[in-house]
C-alpha positions as CSV (number, residue, x, y, z in Angstrom):
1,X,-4.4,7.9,23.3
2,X,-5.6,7.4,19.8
3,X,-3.1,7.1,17.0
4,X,-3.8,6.8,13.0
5,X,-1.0,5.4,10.8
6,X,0.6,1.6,9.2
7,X,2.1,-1.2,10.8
8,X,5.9,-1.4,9.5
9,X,9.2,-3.3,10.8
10,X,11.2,-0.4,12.7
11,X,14.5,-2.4,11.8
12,X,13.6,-2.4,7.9
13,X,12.9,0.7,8.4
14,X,16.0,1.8,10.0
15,X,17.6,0.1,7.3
16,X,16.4,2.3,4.5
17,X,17.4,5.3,6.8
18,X,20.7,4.6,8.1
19,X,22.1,1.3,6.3
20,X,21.9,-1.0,9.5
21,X,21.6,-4.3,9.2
22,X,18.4,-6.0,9.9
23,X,18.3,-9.3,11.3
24,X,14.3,-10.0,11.4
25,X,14.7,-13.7,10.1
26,X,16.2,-15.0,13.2
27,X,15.1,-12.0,15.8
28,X,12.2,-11.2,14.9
29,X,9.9,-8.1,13.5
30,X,10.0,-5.2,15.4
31,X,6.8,-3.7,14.7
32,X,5.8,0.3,15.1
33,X,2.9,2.4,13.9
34,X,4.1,5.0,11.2
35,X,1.8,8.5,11.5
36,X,1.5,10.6,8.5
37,X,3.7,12.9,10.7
38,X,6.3,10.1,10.4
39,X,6.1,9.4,13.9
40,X,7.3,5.5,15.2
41,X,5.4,4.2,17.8
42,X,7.0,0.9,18.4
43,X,4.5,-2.0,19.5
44,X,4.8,-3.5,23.7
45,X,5.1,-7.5,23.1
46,X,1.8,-7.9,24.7
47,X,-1.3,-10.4,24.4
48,X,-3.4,-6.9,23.2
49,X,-1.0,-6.3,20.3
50,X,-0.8,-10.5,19.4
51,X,-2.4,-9.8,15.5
52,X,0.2,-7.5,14.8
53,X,2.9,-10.8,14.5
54,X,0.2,-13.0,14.1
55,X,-1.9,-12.0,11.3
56,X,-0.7,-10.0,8.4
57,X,-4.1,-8.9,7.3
58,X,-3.3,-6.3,10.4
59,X,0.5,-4.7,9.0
60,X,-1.9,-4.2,5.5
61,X,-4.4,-1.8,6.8
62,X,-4.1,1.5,7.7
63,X,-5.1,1.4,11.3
64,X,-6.4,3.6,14.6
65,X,-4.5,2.2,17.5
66,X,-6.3,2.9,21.1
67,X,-3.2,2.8,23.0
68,X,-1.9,3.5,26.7
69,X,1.8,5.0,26.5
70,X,4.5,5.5,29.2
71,X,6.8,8.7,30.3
72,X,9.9,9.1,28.4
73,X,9.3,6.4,25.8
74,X,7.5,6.4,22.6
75,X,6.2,2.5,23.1
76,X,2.6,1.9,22.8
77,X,0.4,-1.1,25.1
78,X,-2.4,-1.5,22.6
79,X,-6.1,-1.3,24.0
80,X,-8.1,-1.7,20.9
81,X,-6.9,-2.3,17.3
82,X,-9.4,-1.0,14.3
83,X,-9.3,0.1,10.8
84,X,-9.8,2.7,8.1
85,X,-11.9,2.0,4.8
86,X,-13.5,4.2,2.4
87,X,-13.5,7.2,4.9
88,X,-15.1,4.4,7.9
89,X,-13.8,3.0,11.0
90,X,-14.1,-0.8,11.6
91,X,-13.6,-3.0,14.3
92,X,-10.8,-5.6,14.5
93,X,-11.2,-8.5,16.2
94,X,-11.7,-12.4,15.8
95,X,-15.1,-14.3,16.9
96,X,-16.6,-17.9,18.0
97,X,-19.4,-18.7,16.5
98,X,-20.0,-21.3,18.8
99,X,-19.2,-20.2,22.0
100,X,-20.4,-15.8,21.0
101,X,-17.0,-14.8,22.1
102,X,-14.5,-12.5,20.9
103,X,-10.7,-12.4,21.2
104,X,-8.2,-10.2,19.7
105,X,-5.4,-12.5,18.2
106,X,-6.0,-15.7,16.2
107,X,-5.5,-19.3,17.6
108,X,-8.1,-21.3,18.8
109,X,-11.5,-20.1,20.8
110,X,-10.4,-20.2,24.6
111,X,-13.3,-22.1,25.6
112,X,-14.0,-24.7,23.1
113,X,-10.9,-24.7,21.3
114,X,-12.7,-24.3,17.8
115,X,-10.8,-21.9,15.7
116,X,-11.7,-18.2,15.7
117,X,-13.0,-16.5,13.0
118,X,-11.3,-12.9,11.7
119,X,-14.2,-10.5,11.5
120,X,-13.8,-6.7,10.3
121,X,-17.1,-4.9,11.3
122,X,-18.4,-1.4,11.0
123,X,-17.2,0.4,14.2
124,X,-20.7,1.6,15.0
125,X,-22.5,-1.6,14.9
126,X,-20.5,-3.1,17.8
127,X,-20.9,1.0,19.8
128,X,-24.6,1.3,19.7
């Protein structure tokens, strides 16, 4: 599945909606994707979805989310993460130079232990 929309904090958003009390300083952000239809697709805690906590430059753009989703829940697994600028899909992703690897959350390469590089790249140059 292929969903278009922002990164937000479900709890803060709950909070505007219903006056609950957020607690995302000691629990932790509960990230969804917000469609234009209003839709929340909260994020699975998983390796695919790392960026999303890890790296704000994520939560900033307005995103397409290839995602795998489950019966009876609105959760997402995320496949692949990419962007919308100026009307163009680009790819998400972070990169060794050294080792010509790529990875999808920030840390350290997984083979030499360099750090990775963030790199936002024009979806079609990676699709030939």
């Amino acid at each position: 599945m292929s969903l278009r929309g922002k990164v937000i904090c479900l709890t803060e958003e709950l909070q505007k909606l219903y006056q609950i009390i957020p607690d995302c300083e000691t629990r932790g952000h509960v990230y969804a994707l917000k469609t234009a239809s209003g839709k929340y697709h909260p994020f699975l805690p998983v390796d695919t979805a790392a960026a999303i906590w890890m790296d704000e430059r994520f939560r900033r753009r307005d995103l397409q989310v290839t995602a795998r989703t489950f019966p009876s829940t609105d959760f997402i697994e995320v496949i692949k993460l990419q962007s919308w600028r100026d009307g163009k899909l680009y790819d998400l992703y972070y990169f060794c130079d050294i080792c010509y690897i790529s990875s999808h959350k920030p840390g350290p390469c997984e083979c030499c232990q360099e750090p990775v590089e963030f790199r936002e790249t024009p979806a079609e140059e990676n699709n030939p």
